[in-house]
LUMLUM-192676 format. One line per field, with one value per atom (N, C-alpha, C): residue number from 1; residue in one letter; z, x, y. Coordinates in steps of 0.1 Angstrom, whole numbers, m for minus. Example, Ala and Ser with C-alpha at 12.3 -4.5 7.8 and 13.67 -1.06 7.14 Angstrom:
2
nr (1, 1, 1, 2, 2, 2)
rest (a, a, a, s, s, s)
z (78, 78, 78, 71, 71, 79)
x (132, 123, 132, 128, 137, 129)
y (m57, m45, m33, m22, m11, 0)
END
This chain:
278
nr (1, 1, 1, 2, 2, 2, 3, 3, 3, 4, 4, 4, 5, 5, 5, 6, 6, 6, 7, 7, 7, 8, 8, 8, 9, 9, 9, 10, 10, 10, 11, 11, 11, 12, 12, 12, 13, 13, 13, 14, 14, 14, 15, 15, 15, 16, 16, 16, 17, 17, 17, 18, 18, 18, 19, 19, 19, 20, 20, 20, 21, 21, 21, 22, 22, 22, 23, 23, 23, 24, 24, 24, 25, 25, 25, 26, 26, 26, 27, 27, 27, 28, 28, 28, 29, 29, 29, 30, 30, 30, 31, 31, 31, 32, 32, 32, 33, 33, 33, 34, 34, 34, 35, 35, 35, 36, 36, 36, 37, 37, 37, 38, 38, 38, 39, 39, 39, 40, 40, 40, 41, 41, 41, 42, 42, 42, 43, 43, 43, 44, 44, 44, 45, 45, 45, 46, 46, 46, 47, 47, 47, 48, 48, 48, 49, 49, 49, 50, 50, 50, 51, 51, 51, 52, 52, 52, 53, 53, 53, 54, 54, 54, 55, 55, 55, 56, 56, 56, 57, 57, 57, 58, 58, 58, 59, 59, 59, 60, 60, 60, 61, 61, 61, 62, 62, 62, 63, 63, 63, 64, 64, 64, 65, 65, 65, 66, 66, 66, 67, 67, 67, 68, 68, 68, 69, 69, 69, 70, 70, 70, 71, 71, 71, 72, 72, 72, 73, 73, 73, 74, 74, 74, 75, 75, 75, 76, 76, 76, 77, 77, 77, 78, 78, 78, 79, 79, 79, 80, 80, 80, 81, 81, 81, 82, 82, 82, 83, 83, 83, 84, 84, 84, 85, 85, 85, 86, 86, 86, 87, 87, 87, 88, 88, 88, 89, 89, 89, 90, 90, 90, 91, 91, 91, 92, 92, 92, 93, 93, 93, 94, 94, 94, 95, 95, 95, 96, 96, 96, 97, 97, 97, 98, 98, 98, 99, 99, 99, 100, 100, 100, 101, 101, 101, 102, 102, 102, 103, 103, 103, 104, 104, 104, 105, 105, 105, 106, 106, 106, 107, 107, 107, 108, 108, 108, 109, 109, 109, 110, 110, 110, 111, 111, 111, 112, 112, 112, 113, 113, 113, 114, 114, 114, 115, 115, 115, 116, 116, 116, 117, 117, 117, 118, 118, 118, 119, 119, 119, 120, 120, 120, 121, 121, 121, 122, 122, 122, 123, 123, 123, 124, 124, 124, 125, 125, 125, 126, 126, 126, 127, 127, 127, 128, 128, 128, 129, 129, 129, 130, 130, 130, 131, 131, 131, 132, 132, 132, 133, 133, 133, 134, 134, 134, 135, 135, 135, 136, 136, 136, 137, 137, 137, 138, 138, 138, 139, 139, 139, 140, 140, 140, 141, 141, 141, 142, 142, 142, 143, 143, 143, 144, 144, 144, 145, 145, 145, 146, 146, 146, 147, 147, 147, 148, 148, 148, 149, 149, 149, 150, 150, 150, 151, 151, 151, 152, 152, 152, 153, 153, 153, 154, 154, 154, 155, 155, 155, 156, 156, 156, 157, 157, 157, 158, 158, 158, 159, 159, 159, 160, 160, 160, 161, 161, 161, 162, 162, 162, 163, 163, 163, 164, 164, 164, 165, 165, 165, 166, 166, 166, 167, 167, 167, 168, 168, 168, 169, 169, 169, 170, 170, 170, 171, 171, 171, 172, 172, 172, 173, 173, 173, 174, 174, 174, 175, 175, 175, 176, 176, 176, 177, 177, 177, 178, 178, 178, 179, 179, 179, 180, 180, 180, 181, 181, 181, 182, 182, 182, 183, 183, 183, 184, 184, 184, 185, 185, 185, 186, 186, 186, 187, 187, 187, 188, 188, 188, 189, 189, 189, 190, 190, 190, 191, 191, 191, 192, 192, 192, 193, 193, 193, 194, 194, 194, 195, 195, 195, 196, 196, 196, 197, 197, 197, 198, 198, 198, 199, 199, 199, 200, 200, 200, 201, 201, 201, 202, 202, 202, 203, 203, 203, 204, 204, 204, 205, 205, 205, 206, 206, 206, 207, 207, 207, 208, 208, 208, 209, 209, 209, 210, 210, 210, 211, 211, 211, 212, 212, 212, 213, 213, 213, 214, 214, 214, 215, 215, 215, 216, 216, 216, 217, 217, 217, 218, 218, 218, 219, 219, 219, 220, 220, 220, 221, 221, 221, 222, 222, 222, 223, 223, 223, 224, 224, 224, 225, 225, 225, 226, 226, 226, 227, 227, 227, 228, 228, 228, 229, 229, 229, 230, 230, 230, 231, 231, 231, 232, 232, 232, 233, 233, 233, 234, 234, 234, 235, 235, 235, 236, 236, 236, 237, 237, 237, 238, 238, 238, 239, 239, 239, 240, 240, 240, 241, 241, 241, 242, 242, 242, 243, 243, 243, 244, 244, 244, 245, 245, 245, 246, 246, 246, 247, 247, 247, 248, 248, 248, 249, 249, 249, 250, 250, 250, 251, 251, 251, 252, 252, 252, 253, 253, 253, 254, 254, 254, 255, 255, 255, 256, 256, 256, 257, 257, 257, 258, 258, 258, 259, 259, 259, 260, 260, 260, 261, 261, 261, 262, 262, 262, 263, 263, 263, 264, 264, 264, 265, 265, 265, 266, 266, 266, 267, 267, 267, 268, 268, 268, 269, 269, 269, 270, 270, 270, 271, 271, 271, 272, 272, 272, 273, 273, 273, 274, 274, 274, 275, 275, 275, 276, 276, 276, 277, 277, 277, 278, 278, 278)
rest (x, x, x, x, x, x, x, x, x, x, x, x, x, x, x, x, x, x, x, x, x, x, x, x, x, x, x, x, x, x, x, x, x, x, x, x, x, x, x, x, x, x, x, x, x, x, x, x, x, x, x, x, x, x, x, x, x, x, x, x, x, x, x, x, x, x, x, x, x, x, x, x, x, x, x, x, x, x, x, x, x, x, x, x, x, x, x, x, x, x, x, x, x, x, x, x, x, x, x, x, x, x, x, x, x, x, x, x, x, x, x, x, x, x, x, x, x, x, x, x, x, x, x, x, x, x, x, x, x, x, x, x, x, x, x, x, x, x, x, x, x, x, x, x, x, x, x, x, x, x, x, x, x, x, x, x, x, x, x, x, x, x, x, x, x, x, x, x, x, x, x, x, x, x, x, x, x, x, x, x, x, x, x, x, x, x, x, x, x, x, x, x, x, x, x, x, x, x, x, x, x, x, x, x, x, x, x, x, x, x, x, x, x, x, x, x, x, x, x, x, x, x, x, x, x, x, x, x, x, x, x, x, x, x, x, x, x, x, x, x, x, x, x, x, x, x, x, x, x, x, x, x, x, x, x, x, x, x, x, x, x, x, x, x, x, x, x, x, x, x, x, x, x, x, x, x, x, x, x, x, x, x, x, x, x, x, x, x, x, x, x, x, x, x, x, x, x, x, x, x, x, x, x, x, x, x, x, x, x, x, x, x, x, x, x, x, x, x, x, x, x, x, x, x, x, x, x, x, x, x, x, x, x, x, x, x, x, x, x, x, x, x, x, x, x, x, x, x, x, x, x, x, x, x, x, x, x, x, x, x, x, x, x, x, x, x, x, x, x, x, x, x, x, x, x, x, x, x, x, x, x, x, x, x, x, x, x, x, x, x, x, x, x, x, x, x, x, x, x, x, x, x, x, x, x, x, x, x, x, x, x, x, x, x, x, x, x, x, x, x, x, x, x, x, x, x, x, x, x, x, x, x, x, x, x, x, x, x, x, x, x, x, x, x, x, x, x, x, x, x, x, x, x, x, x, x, x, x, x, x, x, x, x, x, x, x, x, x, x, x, x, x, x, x, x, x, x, x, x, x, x, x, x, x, x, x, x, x, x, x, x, x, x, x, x, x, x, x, x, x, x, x, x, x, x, x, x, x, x, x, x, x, x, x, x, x, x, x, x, x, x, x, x, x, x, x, x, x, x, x, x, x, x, x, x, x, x, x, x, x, x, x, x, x, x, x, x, x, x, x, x, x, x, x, x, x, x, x, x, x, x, x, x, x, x, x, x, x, x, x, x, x, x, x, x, x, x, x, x, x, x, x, x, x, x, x, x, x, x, x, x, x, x, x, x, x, x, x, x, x, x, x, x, x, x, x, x, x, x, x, x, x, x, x, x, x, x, x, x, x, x, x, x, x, x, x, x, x, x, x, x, x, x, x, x, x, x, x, x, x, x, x, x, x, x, x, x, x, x, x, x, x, x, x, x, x, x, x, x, x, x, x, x, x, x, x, x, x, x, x, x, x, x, x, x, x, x, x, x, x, x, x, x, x, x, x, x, x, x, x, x, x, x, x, x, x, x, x, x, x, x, x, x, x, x, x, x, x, x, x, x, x, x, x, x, x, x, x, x, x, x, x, x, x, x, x, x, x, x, x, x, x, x, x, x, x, x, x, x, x, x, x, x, x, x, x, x, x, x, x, x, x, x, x, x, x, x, x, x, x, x, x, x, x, x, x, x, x, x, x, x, x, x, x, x, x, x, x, x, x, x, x, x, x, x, x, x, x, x, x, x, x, x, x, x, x, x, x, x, x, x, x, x, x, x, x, x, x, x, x, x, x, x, x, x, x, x, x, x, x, x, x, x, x, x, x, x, x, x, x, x, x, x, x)
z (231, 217, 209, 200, 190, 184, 180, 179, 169, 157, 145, 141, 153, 154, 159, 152, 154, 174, 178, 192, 188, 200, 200, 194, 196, 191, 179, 173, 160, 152, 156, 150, 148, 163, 163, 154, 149, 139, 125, 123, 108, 109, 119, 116, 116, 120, 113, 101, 99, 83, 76, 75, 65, 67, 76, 76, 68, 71, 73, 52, 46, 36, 28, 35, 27, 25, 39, 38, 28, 27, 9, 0, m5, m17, m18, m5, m12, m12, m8, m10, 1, 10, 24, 32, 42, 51, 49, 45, 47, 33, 24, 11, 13, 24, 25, 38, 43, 57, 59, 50, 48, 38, 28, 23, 29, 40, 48, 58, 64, 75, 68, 52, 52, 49, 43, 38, 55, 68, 76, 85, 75, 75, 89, 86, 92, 85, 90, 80, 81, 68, 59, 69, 79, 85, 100, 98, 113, 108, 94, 85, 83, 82, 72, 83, 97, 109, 106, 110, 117, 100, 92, 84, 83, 81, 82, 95, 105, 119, 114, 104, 101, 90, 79, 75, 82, 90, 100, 106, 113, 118, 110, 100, 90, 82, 81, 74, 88, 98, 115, 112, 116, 121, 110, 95, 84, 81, 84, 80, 87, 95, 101, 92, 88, 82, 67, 61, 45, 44, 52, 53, 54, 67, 67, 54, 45, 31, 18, 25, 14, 2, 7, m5, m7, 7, 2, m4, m12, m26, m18, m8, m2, m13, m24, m32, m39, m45, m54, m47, m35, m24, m22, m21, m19, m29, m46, m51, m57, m57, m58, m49, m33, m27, m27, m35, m32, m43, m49, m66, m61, m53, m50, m38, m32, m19, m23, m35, m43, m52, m59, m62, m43, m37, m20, m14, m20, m16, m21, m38, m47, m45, m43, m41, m32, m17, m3, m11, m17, m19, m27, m35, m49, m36, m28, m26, m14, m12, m6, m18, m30, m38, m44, m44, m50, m39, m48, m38, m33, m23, m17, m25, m35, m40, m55, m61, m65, m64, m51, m45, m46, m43, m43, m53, m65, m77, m80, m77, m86, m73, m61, m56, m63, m67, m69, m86, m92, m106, m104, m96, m95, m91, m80, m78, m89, m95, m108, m119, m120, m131, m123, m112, m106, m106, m106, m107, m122, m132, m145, m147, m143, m147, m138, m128, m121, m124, m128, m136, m149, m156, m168, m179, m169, m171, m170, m181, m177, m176, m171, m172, m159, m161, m151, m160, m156, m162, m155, m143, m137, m131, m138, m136, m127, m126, m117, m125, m121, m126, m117, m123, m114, m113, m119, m117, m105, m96, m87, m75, m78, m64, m49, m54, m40, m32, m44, m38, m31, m21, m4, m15, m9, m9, m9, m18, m11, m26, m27, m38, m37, m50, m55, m55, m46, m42, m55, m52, m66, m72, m73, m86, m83, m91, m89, m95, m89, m93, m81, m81, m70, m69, m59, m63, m54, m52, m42, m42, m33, m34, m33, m40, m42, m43, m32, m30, m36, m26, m28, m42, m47, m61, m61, m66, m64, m81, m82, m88, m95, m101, m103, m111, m110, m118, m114, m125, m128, m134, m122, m126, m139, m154, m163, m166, m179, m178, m165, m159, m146, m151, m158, m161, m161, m165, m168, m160, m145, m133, m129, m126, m118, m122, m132, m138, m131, m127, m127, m110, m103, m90, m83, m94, m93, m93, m102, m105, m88, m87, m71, m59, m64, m45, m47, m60, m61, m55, m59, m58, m41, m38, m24, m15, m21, m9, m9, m23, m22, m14, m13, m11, 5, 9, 26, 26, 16, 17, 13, 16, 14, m2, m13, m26, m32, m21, m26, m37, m37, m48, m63, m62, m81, m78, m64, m63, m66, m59, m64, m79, m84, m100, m110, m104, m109, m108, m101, m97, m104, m103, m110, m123, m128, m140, m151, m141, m157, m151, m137, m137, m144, m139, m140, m131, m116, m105, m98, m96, m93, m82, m80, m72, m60, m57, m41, m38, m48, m42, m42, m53, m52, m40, m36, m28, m11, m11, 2, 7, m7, m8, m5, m11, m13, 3, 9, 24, 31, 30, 37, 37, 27, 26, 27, 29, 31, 46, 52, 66, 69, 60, 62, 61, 46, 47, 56, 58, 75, 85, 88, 100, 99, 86, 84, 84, 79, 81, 94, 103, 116, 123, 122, 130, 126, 117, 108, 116, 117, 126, 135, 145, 158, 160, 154, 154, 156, 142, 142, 151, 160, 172, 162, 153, 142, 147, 160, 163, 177, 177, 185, 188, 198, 210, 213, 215, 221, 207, 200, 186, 175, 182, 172, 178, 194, 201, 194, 193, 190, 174, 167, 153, 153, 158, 159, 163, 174, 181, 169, 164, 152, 143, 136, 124, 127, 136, 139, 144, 145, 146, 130, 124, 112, 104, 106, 92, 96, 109, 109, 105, 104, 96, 84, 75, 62, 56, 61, 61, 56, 68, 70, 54, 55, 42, 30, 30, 18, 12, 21, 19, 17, 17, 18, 3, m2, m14, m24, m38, m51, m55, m65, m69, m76, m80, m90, m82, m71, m60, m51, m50, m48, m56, m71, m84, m83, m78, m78, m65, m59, m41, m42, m48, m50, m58, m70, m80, m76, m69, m61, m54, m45, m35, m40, m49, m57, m66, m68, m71, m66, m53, m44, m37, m36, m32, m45, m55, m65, m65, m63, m61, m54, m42, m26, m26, m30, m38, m43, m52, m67, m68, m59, m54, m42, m36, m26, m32, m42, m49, m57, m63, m72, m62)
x (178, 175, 188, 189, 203, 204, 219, 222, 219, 210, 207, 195, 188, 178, 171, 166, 161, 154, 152, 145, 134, 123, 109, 99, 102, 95, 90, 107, 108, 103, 103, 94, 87, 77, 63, 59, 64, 61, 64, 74, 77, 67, 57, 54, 38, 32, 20, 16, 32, 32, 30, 38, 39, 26, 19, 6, m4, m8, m17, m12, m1, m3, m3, 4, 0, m12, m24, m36, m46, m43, m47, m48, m34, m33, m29, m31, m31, m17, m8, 7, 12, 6, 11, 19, 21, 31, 46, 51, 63, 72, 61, 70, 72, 68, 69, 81, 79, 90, 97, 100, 121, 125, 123, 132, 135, 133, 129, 144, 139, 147, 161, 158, 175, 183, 174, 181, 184, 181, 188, 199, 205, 217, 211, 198, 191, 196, 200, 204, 193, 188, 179, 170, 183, 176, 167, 170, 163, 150, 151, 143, 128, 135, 122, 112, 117, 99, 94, 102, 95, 87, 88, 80, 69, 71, 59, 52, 51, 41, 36, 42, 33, 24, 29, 16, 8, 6, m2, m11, m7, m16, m22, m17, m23, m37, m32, m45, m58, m50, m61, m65, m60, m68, m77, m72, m84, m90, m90, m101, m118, m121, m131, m139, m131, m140, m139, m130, m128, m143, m143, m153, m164, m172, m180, m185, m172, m175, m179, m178, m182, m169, m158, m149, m138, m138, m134, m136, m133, m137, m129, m138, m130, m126, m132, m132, m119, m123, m108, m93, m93, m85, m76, m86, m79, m76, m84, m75, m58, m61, m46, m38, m44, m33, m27, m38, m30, m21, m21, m13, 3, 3, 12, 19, 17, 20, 29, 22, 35, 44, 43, 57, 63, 57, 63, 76, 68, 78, 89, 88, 97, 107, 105, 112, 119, 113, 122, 133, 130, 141, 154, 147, 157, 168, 155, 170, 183, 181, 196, 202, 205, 213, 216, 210, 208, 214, 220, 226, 219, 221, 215, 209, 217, 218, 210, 209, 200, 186, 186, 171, 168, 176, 167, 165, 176, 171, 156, 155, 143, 128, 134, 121, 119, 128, 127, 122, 120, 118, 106, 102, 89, 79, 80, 77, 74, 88, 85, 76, 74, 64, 49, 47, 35, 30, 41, 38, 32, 41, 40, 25, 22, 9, m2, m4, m11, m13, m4, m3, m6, m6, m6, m21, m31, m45, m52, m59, m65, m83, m88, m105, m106, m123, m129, m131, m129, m130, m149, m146, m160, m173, m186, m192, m204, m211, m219, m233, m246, m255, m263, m275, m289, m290, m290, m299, m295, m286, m278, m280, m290, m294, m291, m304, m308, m299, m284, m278, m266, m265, m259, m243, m233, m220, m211, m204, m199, m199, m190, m192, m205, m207, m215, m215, m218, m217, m210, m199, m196, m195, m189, m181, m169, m167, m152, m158, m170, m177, m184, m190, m199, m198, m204, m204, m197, m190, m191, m197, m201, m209, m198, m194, m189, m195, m196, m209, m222, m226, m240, m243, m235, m237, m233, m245, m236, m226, m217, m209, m203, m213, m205, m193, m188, m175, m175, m167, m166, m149, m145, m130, m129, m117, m119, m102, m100, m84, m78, m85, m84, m70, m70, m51, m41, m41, m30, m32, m41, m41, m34, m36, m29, m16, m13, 2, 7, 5, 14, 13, 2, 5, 14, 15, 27, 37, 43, 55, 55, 44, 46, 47, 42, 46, 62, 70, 80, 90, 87, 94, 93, 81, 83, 86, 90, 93, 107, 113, 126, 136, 122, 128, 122, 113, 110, 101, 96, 79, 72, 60, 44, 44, 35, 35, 24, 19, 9, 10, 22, 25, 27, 20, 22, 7, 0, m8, m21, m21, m29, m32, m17, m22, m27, m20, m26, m41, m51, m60, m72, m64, m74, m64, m50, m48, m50, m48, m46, m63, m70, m79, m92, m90, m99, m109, m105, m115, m111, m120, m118, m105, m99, m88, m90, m99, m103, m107, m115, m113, m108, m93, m82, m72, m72, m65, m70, m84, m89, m86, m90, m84, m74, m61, m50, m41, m48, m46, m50, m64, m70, m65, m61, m54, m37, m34, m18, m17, m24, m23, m22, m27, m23, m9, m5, 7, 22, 11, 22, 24, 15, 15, 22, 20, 29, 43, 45, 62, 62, 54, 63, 65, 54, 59, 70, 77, 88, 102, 96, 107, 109, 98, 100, 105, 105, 111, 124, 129, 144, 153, 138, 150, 148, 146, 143, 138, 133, 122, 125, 126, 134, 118, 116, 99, 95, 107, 105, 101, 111, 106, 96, 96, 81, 69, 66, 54, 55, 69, 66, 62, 63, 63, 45, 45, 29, 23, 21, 14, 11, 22, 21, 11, 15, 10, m5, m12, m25, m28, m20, m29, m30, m19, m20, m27, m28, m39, m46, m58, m72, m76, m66, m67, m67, m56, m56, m66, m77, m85, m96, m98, m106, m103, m90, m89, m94, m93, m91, m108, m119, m130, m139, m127, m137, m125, m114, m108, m119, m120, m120, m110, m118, m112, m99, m99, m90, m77, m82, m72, m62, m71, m65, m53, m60, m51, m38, m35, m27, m16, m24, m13, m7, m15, m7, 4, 4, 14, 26, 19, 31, 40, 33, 42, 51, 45, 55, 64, 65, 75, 84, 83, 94, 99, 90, 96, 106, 101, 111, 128, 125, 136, 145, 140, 146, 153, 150, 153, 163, 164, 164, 183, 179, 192, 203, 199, 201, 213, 209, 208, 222, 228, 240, 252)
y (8, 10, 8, 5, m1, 11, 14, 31, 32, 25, 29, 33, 32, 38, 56, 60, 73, 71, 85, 85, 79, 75, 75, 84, 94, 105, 114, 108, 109, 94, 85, 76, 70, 83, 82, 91, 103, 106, 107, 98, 90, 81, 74, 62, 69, 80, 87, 92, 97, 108, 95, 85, 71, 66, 63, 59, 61, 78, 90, 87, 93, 90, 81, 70, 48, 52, 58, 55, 57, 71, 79, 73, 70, 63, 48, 48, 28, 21, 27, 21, 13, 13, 10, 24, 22, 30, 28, 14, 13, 15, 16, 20, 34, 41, 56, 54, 49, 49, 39, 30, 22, 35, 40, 48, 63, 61, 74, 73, 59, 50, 42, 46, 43, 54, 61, 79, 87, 76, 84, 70, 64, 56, 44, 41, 31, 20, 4, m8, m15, m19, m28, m39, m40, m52, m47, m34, m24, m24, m16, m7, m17, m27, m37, m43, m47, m48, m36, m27, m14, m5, m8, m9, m17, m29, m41, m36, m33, m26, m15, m9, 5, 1, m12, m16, m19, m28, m39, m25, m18, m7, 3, 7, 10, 4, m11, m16, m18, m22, m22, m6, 3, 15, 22, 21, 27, 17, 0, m6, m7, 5, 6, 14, 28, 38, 35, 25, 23, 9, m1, m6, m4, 8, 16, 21, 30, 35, 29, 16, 6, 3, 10, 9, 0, m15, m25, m34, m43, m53, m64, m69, m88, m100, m98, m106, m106, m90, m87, m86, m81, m81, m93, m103, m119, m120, m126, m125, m125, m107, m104, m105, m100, m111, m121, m136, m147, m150, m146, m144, m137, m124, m115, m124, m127, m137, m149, m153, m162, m157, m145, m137, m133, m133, m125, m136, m146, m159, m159, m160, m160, m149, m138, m127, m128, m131, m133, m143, m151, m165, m158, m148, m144, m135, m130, m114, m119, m135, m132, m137, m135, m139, m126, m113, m100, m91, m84, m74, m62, m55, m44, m31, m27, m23, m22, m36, m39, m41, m42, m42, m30, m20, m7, m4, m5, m1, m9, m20, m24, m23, m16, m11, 5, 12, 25, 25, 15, 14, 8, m2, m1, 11, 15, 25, 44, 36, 49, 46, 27, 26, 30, 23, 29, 42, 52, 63, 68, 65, 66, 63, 53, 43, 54, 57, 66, 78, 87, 102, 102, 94, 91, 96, 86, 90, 104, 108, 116, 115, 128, 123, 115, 112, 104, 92, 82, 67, 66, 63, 60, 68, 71, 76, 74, 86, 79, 76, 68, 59, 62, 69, 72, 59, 48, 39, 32, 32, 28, 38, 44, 57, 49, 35, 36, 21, 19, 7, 8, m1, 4, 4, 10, 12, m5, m11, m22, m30, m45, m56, m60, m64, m76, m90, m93, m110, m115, m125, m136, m128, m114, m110, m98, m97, m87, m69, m68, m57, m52, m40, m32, m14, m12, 5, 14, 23, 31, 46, 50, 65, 73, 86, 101, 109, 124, 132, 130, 116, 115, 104, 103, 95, 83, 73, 61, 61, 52, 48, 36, 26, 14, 11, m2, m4, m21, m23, m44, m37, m52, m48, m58, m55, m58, m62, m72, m75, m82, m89, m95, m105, m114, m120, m111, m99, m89, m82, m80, m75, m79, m97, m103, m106, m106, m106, m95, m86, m69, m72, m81, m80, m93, m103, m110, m108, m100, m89, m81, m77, m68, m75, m90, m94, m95, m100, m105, m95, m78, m67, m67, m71, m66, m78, m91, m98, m95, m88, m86, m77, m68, m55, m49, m60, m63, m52, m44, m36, m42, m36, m37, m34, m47, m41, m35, m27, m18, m7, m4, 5, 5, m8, m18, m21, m31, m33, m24, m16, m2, 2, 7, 8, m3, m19, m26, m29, m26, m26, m12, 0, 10, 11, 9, 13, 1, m8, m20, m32, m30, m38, m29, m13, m2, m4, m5, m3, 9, 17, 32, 33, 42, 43, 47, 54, 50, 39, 32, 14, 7, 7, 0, 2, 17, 20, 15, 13, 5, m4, m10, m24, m30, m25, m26, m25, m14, m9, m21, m24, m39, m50, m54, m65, m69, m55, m55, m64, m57, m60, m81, m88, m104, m104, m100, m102, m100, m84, m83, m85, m96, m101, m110, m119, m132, m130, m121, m114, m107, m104, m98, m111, m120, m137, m137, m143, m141, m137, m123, m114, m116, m120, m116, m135, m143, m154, m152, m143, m138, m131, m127, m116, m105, m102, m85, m74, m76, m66, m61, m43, m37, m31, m38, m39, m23, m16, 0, 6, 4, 16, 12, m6, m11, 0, m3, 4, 17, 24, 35, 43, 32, 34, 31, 23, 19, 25, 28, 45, 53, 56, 71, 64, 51, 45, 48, 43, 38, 54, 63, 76, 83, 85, 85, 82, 65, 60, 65, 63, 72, 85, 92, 106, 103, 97, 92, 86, 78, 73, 83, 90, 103, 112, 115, 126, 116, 106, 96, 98, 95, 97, 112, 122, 130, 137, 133, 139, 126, 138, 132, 124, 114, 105, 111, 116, 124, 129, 136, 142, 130, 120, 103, 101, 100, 94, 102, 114, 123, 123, 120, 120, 107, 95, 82, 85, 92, 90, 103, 112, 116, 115, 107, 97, 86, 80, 69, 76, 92, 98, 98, 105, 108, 94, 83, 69, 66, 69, 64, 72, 86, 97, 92, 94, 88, 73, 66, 51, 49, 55, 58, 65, 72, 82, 73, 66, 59, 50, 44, 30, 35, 43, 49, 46)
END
């Protein structure tokens, strides 16, 4: 193991805690654990697989019960991934010209606007609709709309402002190809704050779809020689035990209680960053 790295054990359980709460709110795992893994004098270039594996398992282990719940949107998903994917590009290009330093600031400023944008709201935006009793969980063919059930109630919603969605998740693949995270944490708010699709569905979503991107970036790595095999397995283990709990909690908290763990988290991501970065 390269001496910059934490034991096994401890990064099987950095790589659950980061999961278990990516999974909740929608951020990914690794916006929760690179800033974790550099606040313990881990280098950038350790930090950034062993992050991308805790997305990838993340989006594998809670996409069984987030699908089941009907609360991924394949439609809206793709999408903004393929929009975000070409800021992902652009960004990887920009940040060897940008300093380390810089990168954190503008991952820790994203992360503070996401937060802003998330806390911000108050009330229930989406309600529920007897007339929708008896319709299964899940999108509506050909559209960027569909329902999900909340104790017993179905729920619909059509996501709205769809150009200035995708604008804000362009901005987020760019942040994250820079900054070698998952851009769920723009992705997300873009999706329930500026698309207005409920936040447990943006946050499914956002979970589900991370997982392409990370895959495309661990080939990447493991091309590079990046990837330290012992403490990937082990980051992975935790990840994929984690998300399934996260998953778990994700479906049985209020939407409201969601909107709040997300924008908490992208606090202390912002803090931790934020502090780092001076």
């Amino acid at each position: 193991m390269p001496s910059g790295l934490p034991p096994e054990w401890a990064l099987v359980v950095l790589g659950g805690v980061a999961a278990c709460l990516g999974a909740v709110g929608g951020i990914g795992g690794a916006t929760i654990l690179v800033p974790v893994l550099l606040a313990l004098d881990m280098s950038p270039l350790e930090a950034a697989p062993l992050g991308l594996i805790t997305v990838a398992a993340t989006s594998l282990a809670a996409a069984t019960r987030q699908l089941d719940d009907g609360l991924v949107h394949h439609r809206l998903g793709l999408t903004v991934e393929s929009i975000a994917s070409v800021g992902a590009v652009a960004g990887a290009l920009a940040s060897t010209v940008v300093s380390q330093q810089w990168l954190a600031r503008t991952l820790g400023l994203g992360a503070l606007a996401g937060a802003i944008a998330t806390l911000a709201r108050r009330g229930v935006r989406n309600l529920p609709d007897s007339s929708f009793t008896d319709d299964s969980p899940g999108e509506w063919p050909g559209t960027l709309g569909g329902t999900y059930h909340q104790g017993g109630q179905a729920i619909p919603y059509q996501a709205t402002r769809v150009p200035l969605g995708l604008a804000v998740s362009l901005v987020a693949g760019t942040i994250s190809g820079m900054a070698g995270v998952g851009g769920g944490f723009l992705k997300t708010p873009a999706m329930s704050e500026v698309m207005k699709v409920p936040v447990k569905v943006a946050a499914a979503t956002s979970t589900f779809t991370m997982g392409i991107t990370a895959a495309a970036g661990l080939i990447v790595f493991t091309g590079q020689g990046r990837i330290d095999f012992r403490s990937g397995a082990a980051v992975g283990l935790g990840a994929l035990v984690g998300a399934m709990g996260g998953a778990l909690l994700q479906s049985r908290l209020p939407a409201r209680a969601t909107r709040v763990v997300t924008g908490v988290l992208l606090v202390i991501v912002a803090v931790v960053v934020l502090g780092r970065s001076r």
